[in-house]
N, C-alpha and C positions, 0 to 999 in steps of 0.2 A: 094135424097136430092136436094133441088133448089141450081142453082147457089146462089152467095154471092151478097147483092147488092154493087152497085160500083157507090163513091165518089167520088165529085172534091169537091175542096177547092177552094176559089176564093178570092186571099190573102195568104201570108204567113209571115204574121207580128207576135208579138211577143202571140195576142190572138191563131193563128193557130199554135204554134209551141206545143200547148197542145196538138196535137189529134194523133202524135206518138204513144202517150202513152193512148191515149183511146180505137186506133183500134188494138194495138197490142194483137195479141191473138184471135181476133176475126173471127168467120168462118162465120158468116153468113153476113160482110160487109167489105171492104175496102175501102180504098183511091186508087183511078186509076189516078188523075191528081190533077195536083197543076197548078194554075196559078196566077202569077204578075205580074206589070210593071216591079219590079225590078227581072232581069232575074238569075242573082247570089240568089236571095232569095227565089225565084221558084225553082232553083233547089238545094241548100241546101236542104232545107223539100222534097222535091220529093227524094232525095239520101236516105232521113233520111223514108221515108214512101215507099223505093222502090218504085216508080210509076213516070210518064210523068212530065214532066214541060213543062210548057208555060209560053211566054210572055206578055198574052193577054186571058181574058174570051172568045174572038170572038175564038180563034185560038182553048183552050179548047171546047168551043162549038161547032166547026166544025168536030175535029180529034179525039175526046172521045166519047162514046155512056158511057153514066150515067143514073145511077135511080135517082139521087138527088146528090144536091149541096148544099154545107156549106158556106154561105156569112162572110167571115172573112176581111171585109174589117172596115175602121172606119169611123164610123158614118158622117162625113165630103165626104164620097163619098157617101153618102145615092141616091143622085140625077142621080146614074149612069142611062145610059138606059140599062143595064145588065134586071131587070125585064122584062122588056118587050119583051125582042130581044131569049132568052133564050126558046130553043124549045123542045119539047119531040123525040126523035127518036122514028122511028116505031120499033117496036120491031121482 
């Protein structure tokens, strides 16, 4: 069996507080990191998903090795430079 792939969440406003409840149970994916501005909000969901909090996508992006990220932010940070900045680890 492959490992599971592994989650970050970028945001943990009221749209990410669903995904509890979507990865639970699942074997072939988890959530590894949560990050937000608001650090108390990062790590609620992180408590609630088992996994890292951060207070910052940079800091997620540096200290997580992820296959994919879930952009939970609102529409109003559309302009982040998160797209751009957001790199693949080697594997």
């Amino acid at each position: 069996m492959t490992e599971p792939l592994a989650f970050g969440l970028i945001g943990a406003g009221a749209i990410a507080q669903t995904y509890p409840s979507i990865f639970d149970g699942l074997e072939e994916a988890h959530v590894a990191a949560v990050a937000d501005i608001r650090p108390e909000a990062a790590g609620s969901l992180a408590e609630a998903l088992g996994c890292e909090a951060h207070d910052s996508w940079e800091n997620l992006n540096d200290r997580v090795h992820l296959d994919a990220v879930i952009v939970c932010t609102p529409p109003s940070c559309a302009r982040s430079p998160w797209p751009s900045t957001l790199r693949p680890h080697a594997s």
